[in-house]
N, C-alpha and C positions, 0 to 999 in steps of 0.2 A: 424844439429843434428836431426835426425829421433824422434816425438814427439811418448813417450811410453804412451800409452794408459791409462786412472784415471778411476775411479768409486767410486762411493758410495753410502754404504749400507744407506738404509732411511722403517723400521717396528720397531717393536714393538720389544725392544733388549729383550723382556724376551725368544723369541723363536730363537734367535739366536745362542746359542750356538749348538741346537739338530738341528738346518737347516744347520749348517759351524760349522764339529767339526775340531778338528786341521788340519788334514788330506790334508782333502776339502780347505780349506783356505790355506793352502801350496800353492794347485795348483793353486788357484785363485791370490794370488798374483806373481806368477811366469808368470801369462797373463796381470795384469792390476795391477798400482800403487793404493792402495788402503789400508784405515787404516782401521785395524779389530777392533780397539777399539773407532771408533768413526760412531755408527748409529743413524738416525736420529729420531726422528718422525713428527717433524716440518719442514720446510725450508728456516724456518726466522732464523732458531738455530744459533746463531750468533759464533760455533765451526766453521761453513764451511763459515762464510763470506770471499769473496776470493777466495775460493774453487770454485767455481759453473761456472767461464768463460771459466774452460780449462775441463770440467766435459766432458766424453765420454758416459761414462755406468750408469746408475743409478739401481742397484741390489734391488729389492722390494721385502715385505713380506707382512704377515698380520699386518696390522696397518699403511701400509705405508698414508702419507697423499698424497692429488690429485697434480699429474702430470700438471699442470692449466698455465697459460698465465703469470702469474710473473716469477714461477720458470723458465720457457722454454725463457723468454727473458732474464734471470739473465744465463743461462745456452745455450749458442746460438750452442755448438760444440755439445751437448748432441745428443749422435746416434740410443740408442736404452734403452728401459726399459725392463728389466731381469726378471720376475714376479716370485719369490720362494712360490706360490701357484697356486691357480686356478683360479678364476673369475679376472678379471681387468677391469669389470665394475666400482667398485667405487673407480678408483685411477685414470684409465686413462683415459683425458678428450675428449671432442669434438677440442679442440684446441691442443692437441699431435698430434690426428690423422690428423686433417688439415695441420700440420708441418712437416710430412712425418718421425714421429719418429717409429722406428722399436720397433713393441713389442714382446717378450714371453713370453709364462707362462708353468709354469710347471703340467698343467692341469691334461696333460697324466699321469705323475709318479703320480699324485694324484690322480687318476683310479687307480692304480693299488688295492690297497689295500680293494678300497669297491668293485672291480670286486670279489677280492677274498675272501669276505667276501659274497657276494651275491652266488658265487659257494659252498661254506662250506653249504651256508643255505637251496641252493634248491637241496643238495644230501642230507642232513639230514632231508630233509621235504619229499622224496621222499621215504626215507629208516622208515619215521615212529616215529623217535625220539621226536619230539614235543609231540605227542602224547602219547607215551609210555613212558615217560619220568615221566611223569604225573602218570598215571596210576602206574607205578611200585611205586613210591612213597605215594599212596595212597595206594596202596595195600599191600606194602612191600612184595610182593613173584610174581613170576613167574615160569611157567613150564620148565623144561628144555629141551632142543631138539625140542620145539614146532613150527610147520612150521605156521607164521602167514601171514594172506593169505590179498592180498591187497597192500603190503607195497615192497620196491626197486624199483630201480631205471630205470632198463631196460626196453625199449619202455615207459619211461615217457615222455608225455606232456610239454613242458617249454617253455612259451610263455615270451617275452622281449620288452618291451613296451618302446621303444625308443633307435633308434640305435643310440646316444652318442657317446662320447669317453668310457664311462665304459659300457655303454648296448652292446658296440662294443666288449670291452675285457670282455665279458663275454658271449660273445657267442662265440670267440674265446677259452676260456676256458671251452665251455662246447664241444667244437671239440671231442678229445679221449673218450666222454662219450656215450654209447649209450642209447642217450635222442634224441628225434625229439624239433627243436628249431620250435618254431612259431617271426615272429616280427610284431609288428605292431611300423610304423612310415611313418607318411604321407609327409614325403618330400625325406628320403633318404632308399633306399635300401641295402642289403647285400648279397654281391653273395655265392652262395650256401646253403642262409636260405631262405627260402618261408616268403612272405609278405601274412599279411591277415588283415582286419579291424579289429577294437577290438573289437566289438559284435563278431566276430569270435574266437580273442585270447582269449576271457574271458569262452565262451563256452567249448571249449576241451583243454584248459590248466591245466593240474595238479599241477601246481607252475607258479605264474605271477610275473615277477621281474619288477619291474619301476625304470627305468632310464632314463624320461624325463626330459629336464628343467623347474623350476617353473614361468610360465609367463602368461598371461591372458587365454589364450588360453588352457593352459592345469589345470586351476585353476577346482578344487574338479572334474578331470575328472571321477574319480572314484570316483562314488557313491551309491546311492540306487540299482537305475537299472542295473547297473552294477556287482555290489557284487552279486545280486540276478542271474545275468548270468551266475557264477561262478558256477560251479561243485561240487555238493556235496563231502568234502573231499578236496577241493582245498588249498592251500594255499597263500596267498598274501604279499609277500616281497617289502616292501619300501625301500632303501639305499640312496632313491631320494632328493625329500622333503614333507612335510607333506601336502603342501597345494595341492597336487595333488590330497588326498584323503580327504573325506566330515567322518571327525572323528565321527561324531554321526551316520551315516550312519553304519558307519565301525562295532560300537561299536553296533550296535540293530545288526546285523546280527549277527556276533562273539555271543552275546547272545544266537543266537539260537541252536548254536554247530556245524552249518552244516558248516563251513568253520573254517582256522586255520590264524595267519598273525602274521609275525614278523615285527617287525617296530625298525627302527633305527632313524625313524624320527615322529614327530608328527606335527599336527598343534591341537592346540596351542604346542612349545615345549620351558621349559617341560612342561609335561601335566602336570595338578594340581593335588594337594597329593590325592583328594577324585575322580580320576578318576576310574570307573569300569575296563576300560582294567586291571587297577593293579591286579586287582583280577579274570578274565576272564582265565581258565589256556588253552586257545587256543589262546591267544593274547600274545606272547612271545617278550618280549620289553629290547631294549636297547639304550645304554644313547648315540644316536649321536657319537656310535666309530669307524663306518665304515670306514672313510675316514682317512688320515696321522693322527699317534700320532706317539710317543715314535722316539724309531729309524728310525721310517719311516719316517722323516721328513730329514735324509740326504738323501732321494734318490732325493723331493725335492731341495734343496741345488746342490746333483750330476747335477741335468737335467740344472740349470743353469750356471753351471762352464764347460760341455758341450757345450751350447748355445755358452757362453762368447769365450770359445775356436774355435768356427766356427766362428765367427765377427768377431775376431780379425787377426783370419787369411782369412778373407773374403769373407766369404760364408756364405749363408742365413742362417739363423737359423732353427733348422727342425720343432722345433713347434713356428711358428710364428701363430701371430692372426691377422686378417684380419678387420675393420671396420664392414665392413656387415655381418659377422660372429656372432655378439654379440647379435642378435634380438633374432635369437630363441636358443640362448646359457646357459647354466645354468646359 
């Protein structure tokens, strides 16, 4: 008898439903024996005692606990780990990857949403909106028909400070536009955008997107010296993480008025209630929503029932992650 394939879900069941709504989990159990109503967070759970000798797939989310050296000798068939987010730095161990278990993650679909959040931000910062946004507000009137000079998009500057998987889709998304892309990233290139160092991208950028990952190396890379490199009128988009940029730095320049940033991220995050950006109306701030929420965590869900669907018919998975991939990974 041909052995049909098991898995099981082991995250945080409260995101479970908006990651596998019925649909999704149709398909997934038409590929692999698996209970929808039983996920884990632990792997001592004594629901799957039993369970874990003939285990294939293990399906992870956020909360999942670590992939580590009891569960994988309790779990010896176990093939590959299905990652229904992004990072799998802290789930998947040094002793997975010495075991030759096959990982994905659903990284890419989780790009999608803060590429397209960083594109909404750098046509609306190019078109002027932050700023007149404000202004009409405080003024409550405007001219009509009045040509305001300075502001759209065409022949704008847009520098992308780390070509990623999302600094990737979002140069890809700034394709149909006619913006000149700048990138800086000192290990990978992208063909048909010009690389240039970032004393360069900060100089004639008219909107700076960061999309690096947070690791020693790019720790508060933007700072004094840098902000002050920025072009009067510039704007500075984080989608990233906070600790790329030196917050008090951030916050005496935004002072000054000569520059504008939206931030979806901060370090400290969240900021604290008595923080000035709150009050700063060129420091336009939101709460960490770039990335997957809402419905957008079946696409999520989609990329791994995908995945599962290429394993099981035996083929490599498209977004596998590689060991040495992780260093300078977000």
């Amino acid at each position: 008898m041909t052995h049909r394939p098991t898995a099981l879900f082991a995250m945080d069941p409260a995101h479970f439903p908006a990651l596998f709504p019925p649909a999704l989990l149709r398909r997934i159990r038409e590929l692999v024996d698996v209970d929808p109503d039983l996920i884990v967070e632990r792997f001592d759970d004594p629901r799957i005692a039993g369970r874990l000798a003939d285990l294939d797939f293990l399906i992870t989310g956020w909360g999942s606990p670590p992939v580590d050296e009891p569960l994988l000798d309790a779990a010896p068939r176990l093939r590959a780990v299905l990652h229904a987010a992004g990072s799998v730095k802290h789930h998947v161990t040094e002793e997975a990857w010495a075991r030759g278990v096959v990982v994905s993650s659903a990284a890419e679909a989780n790009a999608v949403p803060v590429a397209e959040f960083a594109l909404a931000f750098i046509l609306l910062a190019g078109k002027g909106v932050l700023t007149l946004r404000e202004q009409y507000r405080e003024s409550r009137r405007f001219t009509i028909a009045e040509i305001l000079p300075g502001i759209g998009n065409y022949g704008r500057v847009v520098g992308i400070v780390g070509a990623s998987r999302i600094g990737r889709q979002v140069i890809d998304l700034l394709r149909p536009h006619d913006v000149e892309v700048l990138l800086y990233d000192p290990y990978t290139q992208v063909p048909g955008t010009a690389s240039v160092t970032l004393p360069e991208l900060l100089t004639h950028s008219d909107v700076v997107s960061l999309h690096a990952p947070a690791n020693a190396e790019t720790f508060r890379m933007i700072g004094r010296d840098q902000l002050r490199a920025m072009r009067d009128g510039a704007v500075l988009i984080n989608t990233a993480r906070g600790a790329l940029v030196d917050t008090d730095a951030l916050t005496a320049e935004l002072a000054t008025g000569r520059i504008a940033a939206v931030l979806d991220v901060t370090e400290p995050e969240p900021l604290p209630a008595g923080s000035p950006l709150f009050d700063l109306p060129n420091a336009y701030l939101t709460p960490h929503v770039a990335g997957s929420h809402g419905n957008e965590l079946a696409r999520l869900g989609a990329s791994v029932a995908d995945e599962l669907e290429r394993l099981v018919a035996g083929v490599a998975p498209r977004h596998g992650i590689q060991r040495h991939e992780l260093d300078r990974a977000a």
